[in-house]
C-alpha positions in Angstrom: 33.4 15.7 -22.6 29.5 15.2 -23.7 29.3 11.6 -22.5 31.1 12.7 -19.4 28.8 15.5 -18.5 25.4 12.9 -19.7 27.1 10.2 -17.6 27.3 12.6 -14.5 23.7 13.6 -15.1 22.9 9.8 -15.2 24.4 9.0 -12.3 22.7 12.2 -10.4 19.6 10.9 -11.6 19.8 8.1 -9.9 20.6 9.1 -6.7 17.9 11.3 -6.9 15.6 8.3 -7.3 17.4 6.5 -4.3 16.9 9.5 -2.5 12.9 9.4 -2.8 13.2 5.8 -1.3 16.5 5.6 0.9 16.7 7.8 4.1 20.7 8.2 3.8 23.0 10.7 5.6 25.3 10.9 2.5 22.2 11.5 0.2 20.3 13.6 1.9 22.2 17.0 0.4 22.1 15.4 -2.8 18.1 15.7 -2.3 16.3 18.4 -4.9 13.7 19.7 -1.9 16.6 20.4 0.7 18.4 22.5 -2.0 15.0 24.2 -3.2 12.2 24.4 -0.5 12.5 26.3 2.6 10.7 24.0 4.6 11.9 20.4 3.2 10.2 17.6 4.7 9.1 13.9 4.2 6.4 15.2 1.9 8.3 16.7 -0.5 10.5 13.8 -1.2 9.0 12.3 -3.7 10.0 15.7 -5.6 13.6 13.7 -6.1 11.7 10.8 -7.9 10.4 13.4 -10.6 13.6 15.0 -11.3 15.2 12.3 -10.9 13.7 10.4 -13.3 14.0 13.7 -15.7 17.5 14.0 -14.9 18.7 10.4 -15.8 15.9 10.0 -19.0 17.5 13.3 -20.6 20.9 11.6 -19.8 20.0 8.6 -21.4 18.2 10.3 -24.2 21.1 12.2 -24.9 23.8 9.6 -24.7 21.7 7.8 -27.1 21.9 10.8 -29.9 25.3 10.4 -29.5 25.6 6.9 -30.0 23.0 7.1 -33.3 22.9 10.3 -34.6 20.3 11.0 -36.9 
């Protein structure tokens, strides 16, 4: 169920990256400022990259742990 949850969080991640980049109908409610910011717009998106790039390191950090605990 860990790896599971870490794999979702990966794969969230990294949509939020493509969002920062890709202008996407089916990504933009996946986007961290439209779910956040009252007033969303082309500024804020590189807010995605950031917590993006959280979301998918902690998932990789923690799938790692699991792989080689210490």
């Amino acid at each position: 169920m860990d790896i599971a949850v870490n794999l979702i969080g990966i794969i969230y991640g990294f949509i939020l990256i493509l969002t920062a980049f890709v202008r996407n109908k089916a990504l933009e409610p996946m986007r961290v400022d439209v779910l956040f910011m009252p007033q969303p717009t082309e500024k804020t998106r590189p807010v995605n990259l950031i917590f993006g790039i959280l979301v998918a390191g902690y998932g990789i950090y923690s799938l790692f742990l699991k792989a080689n605990p210490p």
